[in-house]
C-alpha positions in Angstrom: 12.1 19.1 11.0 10.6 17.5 7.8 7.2 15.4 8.0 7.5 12.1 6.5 4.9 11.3 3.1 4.0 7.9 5.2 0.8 8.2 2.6 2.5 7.5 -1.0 5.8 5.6 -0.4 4.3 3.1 2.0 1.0 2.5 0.0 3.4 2.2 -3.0 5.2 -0.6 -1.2 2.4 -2.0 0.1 0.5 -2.3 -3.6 4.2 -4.0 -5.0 4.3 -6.4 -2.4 1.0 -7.8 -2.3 0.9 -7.7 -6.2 4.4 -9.2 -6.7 5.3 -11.0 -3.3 9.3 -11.3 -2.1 10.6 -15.0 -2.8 13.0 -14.6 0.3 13.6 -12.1 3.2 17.0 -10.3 1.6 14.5 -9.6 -1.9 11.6 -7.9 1.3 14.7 -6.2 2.4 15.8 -5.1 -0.8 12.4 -3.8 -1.8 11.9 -2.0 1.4 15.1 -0.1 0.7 14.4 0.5 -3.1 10.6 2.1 -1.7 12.5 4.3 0.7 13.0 3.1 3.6 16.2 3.6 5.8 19.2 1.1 6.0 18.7 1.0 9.4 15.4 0.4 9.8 15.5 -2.2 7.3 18.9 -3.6 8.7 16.8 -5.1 11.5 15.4 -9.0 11.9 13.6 -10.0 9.0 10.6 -12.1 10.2 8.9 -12.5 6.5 6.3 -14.9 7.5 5.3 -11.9 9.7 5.1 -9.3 7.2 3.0 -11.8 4.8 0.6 -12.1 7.3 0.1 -8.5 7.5 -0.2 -8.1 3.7 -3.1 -10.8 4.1 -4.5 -8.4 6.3 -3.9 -5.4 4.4 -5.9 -6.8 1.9 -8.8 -6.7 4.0 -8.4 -3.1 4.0 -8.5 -3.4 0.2 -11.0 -5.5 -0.5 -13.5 -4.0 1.9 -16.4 -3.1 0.4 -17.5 0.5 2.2 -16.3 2.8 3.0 -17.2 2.0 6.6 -15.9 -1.5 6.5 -12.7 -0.3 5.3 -12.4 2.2 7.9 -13.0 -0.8 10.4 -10.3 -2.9 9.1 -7.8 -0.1 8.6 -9.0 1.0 12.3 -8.0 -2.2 13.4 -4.8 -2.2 11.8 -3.9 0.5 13.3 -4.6 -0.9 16.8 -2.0 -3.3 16.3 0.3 -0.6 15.7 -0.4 2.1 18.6 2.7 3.9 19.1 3.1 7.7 20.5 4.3 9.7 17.3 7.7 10.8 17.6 10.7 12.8 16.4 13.9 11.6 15.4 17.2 11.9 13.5 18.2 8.1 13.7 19.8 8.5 10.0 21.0 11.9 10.2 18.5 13.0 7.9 17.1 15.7 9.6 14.1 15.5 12.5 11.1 13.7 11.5 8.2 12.4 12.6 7.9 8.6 13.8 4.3 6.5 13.9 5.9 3.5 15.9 8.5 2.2 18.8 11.8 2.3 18.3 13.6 -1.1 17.7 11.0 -3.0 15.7 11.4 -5.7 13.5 11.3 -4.9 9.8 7.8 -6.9 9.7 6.2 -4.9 12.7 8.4 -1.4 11.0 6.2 -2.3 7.7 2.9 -2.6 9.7 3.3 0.7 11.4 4.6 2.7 8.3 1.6 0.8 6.0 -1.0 0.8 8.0 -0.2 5.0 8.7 0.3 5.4 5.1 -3.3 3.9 4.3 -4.9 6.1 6.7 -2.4 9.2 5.5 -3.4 8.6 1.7 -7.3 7.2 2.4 -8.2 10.5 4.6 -6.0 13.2 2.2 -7.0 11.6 -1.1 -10.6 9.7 -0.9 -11.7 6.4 0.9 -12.0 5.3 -2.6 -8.5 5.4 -3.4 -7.5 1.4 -3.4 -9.0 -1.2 -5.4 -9.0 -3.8 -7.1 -8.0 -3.6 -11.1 -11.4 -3.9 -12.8 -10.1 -6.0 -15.8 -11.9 -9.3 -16.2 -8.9 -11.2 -16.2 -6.8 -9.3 -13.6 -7.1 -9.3 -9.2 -3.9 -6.7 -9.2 -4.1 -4.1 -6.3 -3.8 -0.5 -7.3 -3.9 3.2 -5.4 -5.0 5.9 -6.6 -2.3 8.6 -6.8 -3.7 10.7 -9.8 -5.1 14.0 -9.8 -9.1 13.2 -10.8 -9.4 10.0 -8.5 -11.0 8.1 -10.8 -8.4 5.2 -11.4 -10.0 1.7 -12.4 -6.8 0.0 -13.4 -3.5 -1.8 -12.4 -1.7 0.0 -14.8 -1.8 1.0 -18.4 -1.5 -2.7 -20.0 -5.0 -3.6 -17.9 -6.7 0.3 -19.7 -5.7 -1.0 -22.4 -6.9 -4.4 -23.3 -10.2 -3.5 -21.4 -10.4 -1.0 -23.8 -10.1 -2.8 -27.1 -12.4 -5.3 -25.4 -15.0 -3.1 -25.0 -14.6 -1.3 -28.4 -14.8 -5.2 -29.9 -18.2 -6.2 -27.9 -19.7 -2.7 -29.4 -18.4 -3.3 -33.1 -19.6 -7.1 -33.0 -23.0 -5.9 -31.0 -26.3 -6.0 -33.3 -27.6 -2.7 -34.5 -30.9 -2.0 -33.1 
């Protein structure tokens, strides 16, 4: 038996689909495959509306703004998805653990593995491991995979230009 890493591959999914949303449901499809999820999960009825509803919710989780509130939010996430854990070998893959019914759309598969994931990644890494970039000019969602904790950022582009920014204001600042 193998545990699944629910934590990094769903948030991962989760943070690229809320910062770059699907156009259609074969692209949600396409994306779930590409983040790891198994053709036969994702071979199931699309209901995209569904899963962009949860993303909005997801971002409540995000956006909340302690670490009680986000508990609250994820909690109630989590409601929605109450399942008995389970094993199975549905691809062959070897026995693994399950956090929701068998037979689910690919919308209400996403909410179960996500909403896990959060939990999985917010308990094992730090309640203070999703954000918001802090750039001025950017709203991109990010989580916290590195080893200090301390991410700020989107990505590297966002370090960056914040950066320069900052070094700028200083060099321009009047000497006291």
């Amino acid at each position: 038996m193998h545990l699944n890493p629910y934590g990094e591959y769903a948030v991962r999914l989760a943070v690229d689909i809320v910062n770059s949303p699907p156009a259609d449901g074969e692209e949600f499809e396409r994306r779930c495959l590409a983040a790891g999820m198994s053709d036969d999960t994702v071979a199931m009825h699309t209901d995209l509306a569904r899963a962009e509803v949860f993303f909005e919710e997801w971002l409540g989780v995000v956006d909340a703004p302690t670490h009680e509130q986000r508990a609250l939010a994820l909690n109630a996430l989590l409601a929605q998805t109450s399942a008995y854990p389970r094993l199975t070998n549905h691809a062959d893959d070897g026995w693994h653990l399950h956090y929701r019914d068998p037979d689910l759309p690919l919308a209400d598969v996403v909410r179960a593995l996500v909403s896990v994931g959060t939990a999985l990644h917010l308990v094992g890494r730090g309640m203070h491991r999703l954000g918001r970039c802090s750039a001025n000019d950017c709203d991109r969602v990010y989580a916290d995979f590195s080893r200090t904790g301390r991410q700020r950022y989107c990505g590297t582009a966002c370090s960056n230009r914040d950066a320069v920014r900052r070094h700028r204001a200083k060099a321009t600042a009047p000497a006291s």
